[in-house]
N, C-alpha and C positions, 0 to 999 in steps of 0.2 A: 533476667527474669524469664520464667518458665511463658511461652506465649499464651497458654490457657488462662491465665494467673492475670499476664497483664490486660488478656481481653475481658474477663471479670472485671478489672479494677476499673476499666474502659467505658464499661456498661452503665459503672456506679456515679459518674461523673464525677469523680476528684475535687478537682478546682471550684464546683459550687457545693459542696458540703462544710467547708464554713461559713458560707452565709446562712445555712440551714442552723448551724450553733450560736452565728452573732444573734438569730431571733429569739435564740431559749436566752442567753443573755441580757438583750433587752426587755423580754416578758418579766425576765427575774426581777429584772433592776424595776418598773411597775409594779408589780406587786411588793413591791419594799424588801426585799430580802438584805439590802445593804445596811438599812437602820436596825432591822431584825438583829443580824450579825452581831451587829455594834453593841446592841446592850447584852446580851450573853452568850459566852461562849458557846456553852452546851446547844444553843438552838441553832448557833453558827455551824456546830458542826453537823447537825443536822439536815442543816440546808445545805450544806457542802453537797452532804452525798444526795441529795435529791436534787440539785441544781447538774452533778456530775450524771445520775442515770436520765434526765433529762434532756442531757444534752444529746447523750447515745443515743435515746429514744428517737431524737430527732432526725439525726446521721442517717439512721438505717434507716427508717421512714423511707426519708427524702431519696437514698440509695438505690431501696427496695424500688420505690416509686419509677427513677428513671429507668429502670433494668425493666422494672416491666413493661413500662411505654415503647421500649425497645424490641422488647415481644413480640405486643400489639401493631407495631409499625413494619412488623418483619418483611412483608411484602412490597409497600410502599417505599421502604430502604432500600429494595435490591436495585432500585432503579433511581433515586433521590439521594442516597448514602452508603452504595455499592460496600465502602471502606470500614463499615463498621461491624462489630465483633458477629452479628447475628448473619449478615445476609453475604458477611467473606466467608461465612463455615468453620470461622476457629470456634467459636461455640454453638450448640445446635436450641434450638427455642426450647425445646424440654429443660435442658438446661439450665438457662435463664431465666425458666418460668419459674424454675425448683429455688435456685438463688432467690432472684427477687421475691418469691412469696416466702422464702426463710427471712429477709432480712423484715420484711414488712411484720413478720412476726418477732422476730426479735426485738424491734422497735416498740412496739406495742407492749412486751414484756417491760421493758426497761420503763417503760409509764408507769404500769403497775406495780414497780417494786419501788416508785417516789412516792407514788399515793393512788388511791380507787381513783380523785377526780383525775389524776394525771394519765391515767389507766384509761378512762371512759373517751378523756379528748383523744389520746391517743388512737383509741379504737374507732370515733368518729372519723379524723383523719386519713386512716387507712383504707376506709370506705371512700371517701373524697378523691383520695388520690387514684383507686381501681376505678371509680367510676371516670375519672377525666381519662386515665388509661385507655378503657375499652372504649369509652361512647362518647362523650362531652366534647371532645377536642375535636371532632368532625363539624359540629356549628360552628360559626363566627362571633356568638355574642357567647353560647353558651359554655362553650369550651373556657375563653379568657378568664370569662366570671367563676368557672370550678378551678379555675388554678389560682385562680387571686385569693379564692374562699380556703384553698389548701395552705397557702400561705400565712392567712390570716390566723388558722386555726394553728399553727406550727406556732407566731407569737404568744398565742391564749394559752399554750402548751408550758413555755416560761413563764406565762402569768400565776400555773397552777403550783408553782413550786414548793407553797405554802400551806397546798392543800386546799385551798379555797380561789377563785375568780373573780376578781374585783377589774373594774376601770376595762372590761372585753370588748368594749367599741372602740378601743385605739385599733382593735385589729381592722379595721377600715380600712386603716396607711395602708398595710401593705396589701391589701385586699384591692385597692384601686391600684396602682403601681405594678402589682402585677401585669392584672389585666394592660395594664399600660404597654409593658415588655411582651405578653402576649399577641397583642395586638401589630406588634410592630412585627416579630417574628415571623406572622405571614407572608413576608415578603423575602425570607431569609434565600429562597432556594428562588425563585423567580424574578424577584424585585418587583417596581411598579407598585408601592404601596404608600406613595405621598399621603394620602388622606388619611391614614392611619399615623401615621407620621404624627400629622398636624393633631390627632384626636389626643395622641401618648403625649404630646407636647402638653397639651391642656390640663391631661392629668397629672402629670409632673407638678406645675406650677401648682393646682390643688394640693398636692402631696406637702410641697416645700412649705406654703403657706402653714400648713395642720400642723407640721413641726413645730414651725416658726411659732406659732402662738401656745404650743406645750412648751414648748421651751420660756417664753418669758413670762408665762401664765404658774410654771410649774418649780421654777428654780431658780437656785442661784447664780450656778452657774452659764448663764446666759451667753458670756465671751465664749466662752467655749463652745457652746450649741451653735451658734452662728457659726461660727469657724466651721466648724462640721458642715452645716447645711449649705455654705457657702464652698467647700471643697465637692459636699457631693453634687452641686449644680454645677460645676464645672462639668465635672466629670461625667454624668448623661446627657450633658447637652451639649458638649461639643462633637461628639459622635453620631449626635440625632440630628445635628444642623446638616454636618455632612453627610449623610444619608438623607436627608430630604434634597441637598443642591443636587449630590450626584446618587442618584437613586436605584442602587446594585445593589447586587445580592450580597458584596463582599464588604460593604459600605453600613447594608442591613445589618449584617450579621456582626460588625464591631460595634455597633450601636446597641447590640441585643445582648452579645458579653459584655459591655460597660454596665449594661440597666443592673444584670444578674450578680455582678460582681459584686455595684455599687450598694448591694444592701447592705451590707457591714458597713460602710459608712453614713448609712442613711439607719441602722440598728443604733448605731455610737451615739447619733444625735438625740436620740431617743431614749435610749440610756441616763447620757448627759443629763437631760432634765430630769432624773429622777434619784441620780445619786452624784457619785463624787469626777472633780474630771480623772481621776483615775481611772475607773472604772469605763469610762468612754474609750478612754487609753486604750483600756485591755482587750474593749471588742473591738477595734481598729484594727490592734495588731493581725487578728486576724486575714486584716487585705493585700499582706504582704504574702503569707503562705499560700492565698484561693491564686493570686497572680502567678505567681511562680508553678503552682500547680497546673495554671492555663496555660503554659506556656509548654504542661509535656502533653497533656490531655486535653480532649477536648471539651469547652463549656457545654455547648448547647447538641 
């Protein structure tokens, strides 16, 4: 691959743009689009194509987003993340600014060709995500809280697939959870961030509870949501134990790809409670492709 080509693809972060799609998945499965489907075709297919530019919508969003936080960081990189595509000189910021503000608008497009509301969220998120870009992520509460709220809004994004927003306080989940992996993050490049640790730990267990009670409050399939919510606590919390005992940067930072990863499986559970365990299935599969993909690229 041409190296211009794969430092682009470098920029976009690969390996978390399915979790950016498990969320339009689970907003869908909220907003009902499965029983929708079910009684006729014609709306089925409808929602196909607007559940399909929604998801794009979100991709590039989420794309454009880190490409341009990578912009904004260019200076702060040359000396924190020497290795990455801006501050080694295989691509130059102009660049990158031109990339990330094309994708951030194709994104936005892609809202507007499933619906105006899908269109308006889109467009509010784009604002969300420039602003955590250039300014927010310099404070400590304010920054966690504009990426959790960028998150949140990326759910409400599949909630719109309908055309209308019903049930938009679920996005809370990942609105706190974020903030959660945010919080931890801090300590990616220096460590020393027990307390933060301990705070993400809290919101975790918040997080797992909210499920826990959509899930038997909301469905049938109940065995199946627990399975789920009982895989994704494994899986953020045995990274975040061992980054609290031994508390490094390299210990931090597995703790911070687990948080990022695990939203596909913490999407599925969520899902689950609203439609069929197939459909749980289907946003799952998605944490075999983010993995494999973390494995060429980097997450965070």
């Amino acid at each position: 691959m041409h190296p211009v080509i794969l430092a682009l693809a470098r920029l976009t972060r690969p390996a978390n743009l399915p979790t950016a799609a498990a969320d339009i998945l689970a907003g869908a499965s909220i907003a009902g689009i499965i029983p929708a489907a079910i009684q006729s075709l014609p709306i089925a297919v409808t929602d196909t194509y607007n559940l399909l530019f929604l998801v794009l919508a979100s991709v590039f969003l989420y794309a454009g987003g880190v490409t341009l936080n990578d912009v904004f960081d260019a200076e702060l990189d040359k000396t924190e993340r020497p290795e990455r595509p801006i501050p080694s000189g295989i691509i130059s910021i102009r660049s990158a600014a031109t990339f990330g503000g094309l994708l951030l608008l194709a994104g936005v497009i892609m809202g507007f060709l499933s619906s105006n509301a899908s269109g308006i969220i889109a467009c509010i998120l784009a604002v969300s995500i420039l602003l955590y870009d250039s300014f927010s992520k310099k404070f400590g509460f304010l920054g966690p809280l504009n990426m959790g709220i960028c998150r949140g809004l990326n759910l409400v994004l599949g909630m719109s697939v309908l055309g209308e927003i019903n049930w938009f306080w679920y996005a809370i989940i990942p609105l706190v959870y974020i903030f959660a992996i945010t919080m931890i993050s801090r300590g990616e490049v220096h460590g020393s961030n027990k307390r933060h640790i301990v705070l993400a730990a809290i919101l975790y267990i918040c997080v797992i509870i909210s499920i826990l009670t959509i899930v038997l409050l909301s469905s049938a399939n109940n065995y199946t949501g627990i399975l789920y919510l009982l895989f994704f606590s494994v899986v953020i919390f045995r990274p975040l134990t061992k980054a609290y005992t031994v508390n490094s940067p390299e210990n931090i930072k597995k703790a911070v790809v687990a948080g990022i990863l695990s939203l596909i499986i913490m999407d599925a559970s969520l899902a689950v409670a609203f439609s069929g365990w197939w459909y749980g299935l289907l946003v799952i599969l998605l944490l075999p492709l983010s993995v494999w993909l973390s494995r060429i690229f980097a997450v965070t």
